[in-house]
ROSE-4610 file (N, C-alpha, C; in Angstrom, 1 decimal, always signed):
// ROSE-4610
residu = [X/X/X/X/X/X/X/X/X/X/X/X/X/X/X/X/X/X/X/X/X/X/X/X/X/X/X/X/X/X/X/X/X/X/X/X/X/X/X/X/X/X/X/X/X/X/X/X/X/X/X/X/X/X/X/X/X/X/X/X/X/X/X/X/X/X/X/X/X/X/X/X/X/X/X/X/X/X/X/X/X/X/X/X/X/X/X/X/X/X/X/X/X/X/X/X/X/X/X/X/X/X/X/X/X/X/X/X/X/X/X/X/X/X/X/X/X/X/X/X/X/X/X/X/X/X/X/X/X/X/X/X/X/X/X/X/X/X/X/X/X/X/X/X/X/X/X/X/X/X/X/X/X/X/X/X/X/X/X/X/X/X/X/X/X/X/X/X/X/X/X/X/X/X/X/X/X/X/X/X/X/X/X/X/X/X/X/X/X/X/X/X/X/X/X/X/X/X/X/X/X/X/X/X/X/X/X/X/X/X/X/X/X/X/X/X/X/X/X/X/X/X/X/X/X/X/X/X/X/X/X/X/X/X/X/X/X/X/X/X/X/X/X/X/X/X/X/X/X/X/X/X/X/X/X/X/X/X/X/X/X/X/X/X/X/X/X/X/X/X/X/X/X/X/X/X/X/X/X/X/X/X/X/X/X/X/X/X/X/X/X/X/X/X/X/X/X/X/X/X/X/X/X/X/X/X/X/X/X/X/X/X/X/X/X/X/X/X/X/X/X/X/X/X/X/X/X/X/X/X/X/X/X/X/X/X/X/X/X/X/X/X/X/X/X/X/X/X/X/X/X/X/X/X/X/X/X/X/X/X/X/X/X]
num = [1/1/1/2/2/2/3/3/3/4/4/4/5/5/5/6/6/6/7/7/7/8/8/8/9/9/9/10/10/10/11/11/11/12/12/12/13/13/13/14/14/14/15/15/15/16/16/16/17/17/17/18/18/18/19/19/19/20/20/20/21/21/21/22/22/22/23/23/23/24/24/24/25/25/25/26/26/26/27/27/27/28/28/28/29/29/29/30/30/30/31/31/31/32/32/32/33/33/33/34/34/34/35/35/35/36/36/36/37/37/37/38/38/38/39/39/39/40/40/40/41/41/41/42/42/42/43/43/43/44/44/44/45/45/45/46/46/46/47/47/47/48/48/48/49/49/49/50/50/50/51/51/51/52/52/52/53/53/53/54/54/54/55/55/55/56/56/56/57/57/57/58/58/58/59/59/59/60/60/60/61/61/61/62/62/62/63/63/63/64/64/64/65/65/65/66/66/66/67/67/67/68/68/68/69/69/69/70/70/70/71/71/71/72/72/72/73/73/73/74/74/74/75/75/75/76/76/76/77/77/77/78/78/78/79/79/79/80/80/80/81/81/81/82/82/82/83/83/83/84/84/84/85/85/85/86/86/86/87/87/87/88/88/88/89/89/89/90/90/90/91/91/91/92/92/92/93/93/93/94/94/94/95/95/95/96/96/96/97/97/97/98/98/98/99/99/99/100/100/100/101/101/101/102/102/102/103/103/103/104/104/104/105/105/105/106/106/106/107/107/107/108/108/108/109/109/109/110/110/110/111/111/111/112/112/112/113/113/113/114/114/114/115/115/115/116/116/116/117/117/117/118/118/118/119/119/119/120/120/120/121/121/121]
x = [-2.3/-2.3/-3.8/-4.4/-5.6/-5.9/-6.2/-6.6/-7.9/-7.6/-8.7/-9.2/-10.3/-10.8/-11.7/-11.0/-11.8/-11.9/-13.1/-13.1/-14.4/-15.0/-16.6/-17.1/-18.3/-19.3/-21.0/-21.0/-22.1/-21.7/-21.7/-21.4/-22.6/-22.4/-23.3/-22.6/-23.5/-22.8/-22.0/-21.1/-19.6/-19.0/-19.0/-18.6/-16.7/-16.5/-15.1/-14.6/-14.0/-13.7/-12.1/-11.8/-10.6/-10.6/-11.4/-10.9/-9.7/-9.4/-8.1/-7.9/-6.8/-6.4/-5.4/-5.5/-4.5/-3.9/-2.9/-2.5/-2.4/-3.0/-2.4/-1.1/-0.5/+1.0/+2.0/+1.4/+2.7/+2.2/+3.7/+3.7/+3.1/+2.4/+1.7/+3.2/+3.8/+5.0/+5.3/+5.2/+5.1/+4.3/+3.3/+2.3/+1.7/+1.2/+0.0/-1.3/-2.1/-3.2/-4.1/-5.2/-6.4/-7.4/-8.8/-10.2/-11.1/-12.1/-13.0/-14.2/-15.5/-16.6/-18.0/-18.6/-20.2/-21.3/-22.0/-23.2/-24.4/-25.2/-26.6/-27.0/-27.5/-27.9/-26.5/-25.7/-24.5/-23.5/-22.7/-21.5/-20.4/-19.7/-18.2/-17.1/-16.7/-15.9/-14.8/-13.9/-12.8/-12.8/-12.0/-11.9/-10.8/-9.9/-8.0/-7.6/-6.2/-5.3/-3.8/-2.6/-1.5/-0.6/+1.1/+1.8/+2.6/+3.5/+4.2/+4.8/+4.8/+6.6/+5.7/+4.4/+3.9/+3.7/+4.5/+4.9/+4.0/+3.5/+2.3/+1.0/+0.1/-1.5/-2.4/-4.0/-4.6/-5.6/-6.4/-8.0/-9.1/-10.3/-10.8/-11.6/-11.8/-12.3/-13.7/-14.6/-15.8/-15.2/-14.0/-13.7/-12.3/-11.9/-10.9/-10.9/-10.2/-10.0/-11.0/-11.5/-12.6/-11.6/-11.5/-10.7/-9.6/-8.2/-7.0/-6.3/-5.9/-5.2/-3.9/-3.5/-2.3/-1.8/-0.6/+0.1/+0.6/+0.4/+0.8/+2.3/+3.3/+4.4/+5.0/+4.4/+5.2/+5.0/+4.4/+3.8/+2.6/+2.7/+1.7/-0.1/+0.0/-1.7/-1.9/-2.8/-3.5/-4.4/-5.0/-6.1/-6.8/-8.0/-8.6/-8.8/-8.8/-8.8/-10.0/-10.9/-12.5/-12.7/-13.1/-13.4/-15.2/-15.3/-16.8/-17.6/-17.6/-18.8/-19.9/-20.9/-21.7/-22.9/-24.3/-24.7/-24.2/-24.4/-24.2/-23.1/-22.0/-20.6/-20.9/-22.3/-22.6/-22.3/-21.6/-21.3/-20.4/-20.6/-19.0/-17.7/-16.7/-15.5/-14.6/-14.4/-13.2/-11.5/-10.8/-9.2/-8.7/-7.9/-7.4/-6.0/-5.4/-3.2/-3.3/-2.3/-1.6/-0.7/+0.5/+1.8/+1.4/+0.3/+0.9/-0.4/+0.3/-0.1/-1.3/-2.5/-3.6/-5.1/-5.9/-6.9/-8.5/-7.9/-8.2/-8.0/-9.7/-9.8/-9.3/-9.0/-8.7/-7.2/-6.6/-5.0/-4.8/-5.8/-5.2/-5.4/-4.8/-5.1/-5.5/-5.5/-6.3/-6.9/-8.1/-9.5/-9.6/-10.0/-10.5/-12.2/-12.2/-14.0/-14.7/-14.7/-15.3/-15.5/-15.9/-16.3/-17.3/-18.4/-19.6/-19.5/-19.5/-19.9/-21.7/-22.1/-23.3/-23.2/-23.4/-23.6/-25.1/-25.3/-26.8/-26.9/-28.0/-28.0/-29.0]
y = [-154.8/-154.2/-154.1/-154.9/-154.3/-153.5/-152.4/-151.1/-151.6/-150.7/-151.3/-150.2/-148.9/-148.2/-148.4/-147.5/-148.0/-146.3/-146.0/-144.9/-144.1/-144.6/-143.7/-144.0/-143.1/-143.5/-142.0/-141.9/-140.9/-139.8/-138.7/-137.3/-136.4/-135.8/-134.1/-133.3/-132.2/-131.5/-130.2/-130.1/-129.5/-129.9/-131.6/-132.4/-133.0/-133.8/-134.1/-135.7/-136.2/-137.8/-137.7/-138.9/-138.8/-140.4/-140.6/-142.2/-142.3/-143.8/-144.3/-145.2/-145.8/-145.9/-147.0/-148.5/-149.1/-150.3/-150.7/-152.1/-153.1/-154.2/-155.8/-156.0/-155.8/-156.5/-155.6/-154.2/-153.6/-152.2/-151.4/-150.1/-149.1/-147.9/-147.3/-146.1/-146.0/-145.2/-144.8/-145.9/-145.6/-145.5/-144.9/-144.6/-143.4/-142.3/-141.5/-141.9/-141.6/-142.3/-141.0/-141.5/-140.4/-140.6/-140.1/-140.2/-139.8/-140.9/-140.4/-140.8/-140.1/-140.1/-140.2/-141.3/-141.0/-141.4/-140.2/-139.9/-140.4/-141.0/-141.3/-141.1/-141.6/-141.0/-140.3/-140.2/-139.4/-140.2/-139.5/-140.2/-139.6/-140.7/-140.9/-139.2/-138.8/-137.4/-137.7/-136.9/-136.8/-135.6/-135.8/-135.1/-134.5/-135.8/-135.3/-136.6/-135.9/-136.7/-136.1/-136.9/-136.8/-138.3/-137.1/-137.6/-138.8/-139.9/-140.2/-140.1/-138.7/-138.1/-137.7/-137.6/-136.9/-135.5/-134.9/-133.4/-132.7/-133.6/-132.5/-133.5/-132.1/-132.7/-131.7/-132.3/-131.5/-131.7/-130.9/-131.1/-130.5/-131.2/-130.3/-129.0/-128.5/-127.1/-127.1/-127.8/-128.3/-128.8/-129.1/-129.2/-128.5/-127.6/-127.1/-126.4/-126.5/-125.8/-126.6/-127.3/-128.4/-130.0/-130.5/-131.9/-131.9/-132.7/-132.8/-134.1/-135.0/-136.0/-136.0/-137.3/-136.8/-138.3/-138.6/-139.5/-140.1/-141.4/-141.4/-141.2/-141.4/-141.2/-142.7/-143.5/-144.9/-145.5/-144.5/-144.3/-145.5/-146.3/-147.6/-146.9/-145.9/-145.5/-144.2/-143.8/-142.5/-142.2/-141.0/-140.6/-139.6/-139.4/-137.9/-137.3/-136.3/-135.5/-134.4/-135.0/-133.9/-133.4/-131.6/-130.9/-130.3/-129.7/-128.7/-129.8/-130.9/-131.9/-131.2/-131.2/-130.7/-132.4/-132.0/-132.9/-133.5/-132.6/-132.8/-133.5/-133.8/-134.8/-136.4/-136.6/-137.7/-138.2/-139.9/-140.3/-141.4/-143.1/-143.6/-143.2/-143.0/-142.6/-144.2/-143.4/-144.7/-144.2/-144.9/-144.5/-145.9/-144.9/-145.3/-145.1/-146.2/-145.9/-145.8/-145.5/-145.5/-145.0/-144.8/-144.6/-142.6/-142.5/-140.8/-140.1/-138.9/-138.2/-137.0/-137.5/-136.9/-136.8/-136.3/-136.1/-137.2/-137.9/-138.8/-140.0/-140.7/-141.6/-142.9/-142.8/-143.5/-143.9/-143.1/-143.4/-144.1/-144.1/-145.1/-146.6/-147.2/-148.8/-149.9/-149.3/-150.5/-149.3/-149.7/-149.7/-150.0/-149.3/-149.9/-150.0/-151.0/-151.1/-149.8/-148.7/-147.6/-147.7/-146.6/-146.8/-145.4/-145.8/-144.8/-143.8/-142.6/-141.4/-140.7/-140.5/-140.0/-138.6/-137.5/-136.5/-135.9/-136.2/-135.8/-134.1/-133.6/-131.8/-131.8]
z = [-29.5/-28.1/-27.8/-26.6/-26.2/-25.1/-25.5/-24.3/-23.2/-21.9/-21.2/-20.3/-20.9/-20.6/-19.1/-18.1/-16.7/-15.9/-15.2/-14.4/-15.0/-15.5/-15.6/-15.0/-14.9/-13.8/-13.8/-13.1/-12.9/-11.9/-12.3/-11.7/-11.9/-10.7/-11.0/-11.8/-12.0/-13.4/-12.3/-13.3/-12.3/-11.8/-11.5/-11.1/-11.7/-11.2/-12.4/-12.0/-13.3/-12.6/-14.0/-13.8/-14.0/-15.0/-16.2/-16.6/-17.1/-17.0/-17.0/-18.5/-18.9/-20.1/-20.1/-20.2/-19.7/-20.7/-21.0/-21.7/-21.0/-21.5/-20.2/-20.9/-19.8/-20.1/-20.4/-21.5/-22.1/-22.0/-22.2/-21.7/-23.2/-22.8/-23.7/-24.0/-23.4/-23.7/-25.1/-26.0/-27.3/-28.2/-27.9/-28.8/-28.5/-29.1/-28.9/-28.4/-27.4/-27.5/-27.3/-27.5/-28.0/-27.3/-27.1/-26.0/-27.9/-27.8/-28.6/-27.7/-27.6/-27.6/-28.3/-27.6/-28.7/-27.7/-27.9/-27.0/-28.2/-27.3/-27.7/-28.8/-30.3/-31.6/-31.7/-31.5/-32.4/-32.7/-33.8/-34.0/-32.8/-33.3/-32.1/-32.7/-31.7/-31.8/-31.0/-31.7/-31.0/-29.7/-28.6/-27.6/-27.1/-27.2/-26.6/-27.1/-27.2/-27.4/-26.7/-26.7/-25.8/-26.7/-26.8/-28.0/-26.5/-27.6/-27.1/-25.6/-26.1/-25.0/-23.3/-23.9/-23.0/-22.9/-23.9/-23.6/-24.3/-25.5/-26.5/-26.1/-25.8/-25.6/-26.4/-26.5/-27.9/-27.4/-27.0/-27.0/-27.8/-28.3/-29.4/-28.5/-29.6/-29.2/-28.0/-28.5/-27.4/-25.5/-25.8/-24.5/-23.7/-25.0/-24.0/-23.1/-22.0/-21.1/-20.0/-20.7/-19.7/-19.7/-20.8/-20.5/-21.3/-20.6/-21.0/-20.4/-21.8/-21.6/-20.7/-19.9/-19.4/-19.1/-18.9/-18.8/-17.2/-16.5/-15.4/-15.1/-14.2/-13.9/-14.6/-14.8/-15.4/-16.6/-17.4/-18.7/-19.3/-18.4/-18.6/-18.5/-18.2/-18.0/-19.1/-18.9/-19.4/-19.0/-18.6/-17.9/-18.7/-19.0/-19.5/-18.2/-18.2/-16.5/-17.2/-16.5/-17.1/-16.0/-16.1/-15.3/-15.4/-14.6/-15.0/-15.8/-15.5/-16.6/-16.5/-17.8/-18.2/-18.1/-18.5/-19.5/-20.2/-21.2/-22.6/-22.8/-21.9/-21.6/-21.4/-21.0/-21.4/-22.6/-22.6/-23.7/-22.6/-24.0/-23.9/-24.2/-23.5/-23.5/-23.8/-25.1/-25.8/-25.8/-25.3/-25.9/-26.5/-27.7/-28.6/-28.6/-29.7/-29.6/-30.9/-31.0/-32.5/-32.9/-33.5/-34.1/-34.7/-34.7/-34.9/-34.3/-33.8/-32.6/-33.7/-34.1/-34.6/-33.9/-35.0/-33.9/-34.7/-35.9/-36.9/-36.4/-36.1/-35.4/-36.2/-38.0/-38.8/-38.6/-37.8/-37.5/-36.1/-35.6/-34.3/-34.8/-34.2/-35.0/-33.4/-32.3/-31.5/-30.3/-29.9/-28.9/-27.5/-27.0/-25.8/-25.6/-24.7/-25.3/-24.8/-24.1/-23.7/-22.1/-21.7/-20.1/-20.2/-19.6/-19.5/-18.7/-19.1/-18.2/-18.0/-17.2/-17.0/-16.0/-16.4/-16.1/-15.6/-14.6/-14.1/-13.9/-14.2/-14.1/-12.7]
């Protein structure tokens, strides 16, 4: 399955954008898929994730209540829905699939190449 991360771009801080999450060809319905991040000199971190059903979502602590995965109405997409962007939210935003709904970048098994966010202050 190749993912195809699209909807970054450049915002002001407070700002909010919505990237997207998509398969050619086939429906993501059956997998968990996840958002990892890596900003400049850093490693890649996990951010959110969102199970199968749609019904369970997980965001790590650095961004709760700020970003949350969520599933379109035809389950073929995924969106991270980032609010209040900061700075420091700069980074490429990667999603990821895979057969179990964790926050362990070692369990998803296919990529999307990333899509850039830039947060201007």
């Amino acid at each position: 399955v190749q993912l195809q991360a699209s909807g970054g771009g450049l915002v002001q801080a407070g700002g909010s954008l919505r990237p997207s999450c998509a398969a050619s060809g086939r429906t993501l319905s059956s997998y968990a898929i996840a958002w990892f991040r890596q900003a400049p000199g850093k490693e890649r971190e996990f951010v959110a994730t969102i199970d199968w059903s749609g019904d369970n979502t997980y965001s790590a602590d650095s961004v709760k209540g700020q970003f949350t995965a969520s599933r379109g109405n035809a389950k073929n997409t995924v969106y991270l829905e980032m609010n209040s962007l900061r700075p420091e939210d700069t980074a490429v935003y990667y999603c990821a699939g895979g057969r179990k709904y964790t926050v362990w970048s070692r369990d998803y098994d296919f990529w999307g190449q990333g899509t850039l966010v830039t947060v201007s202050s």
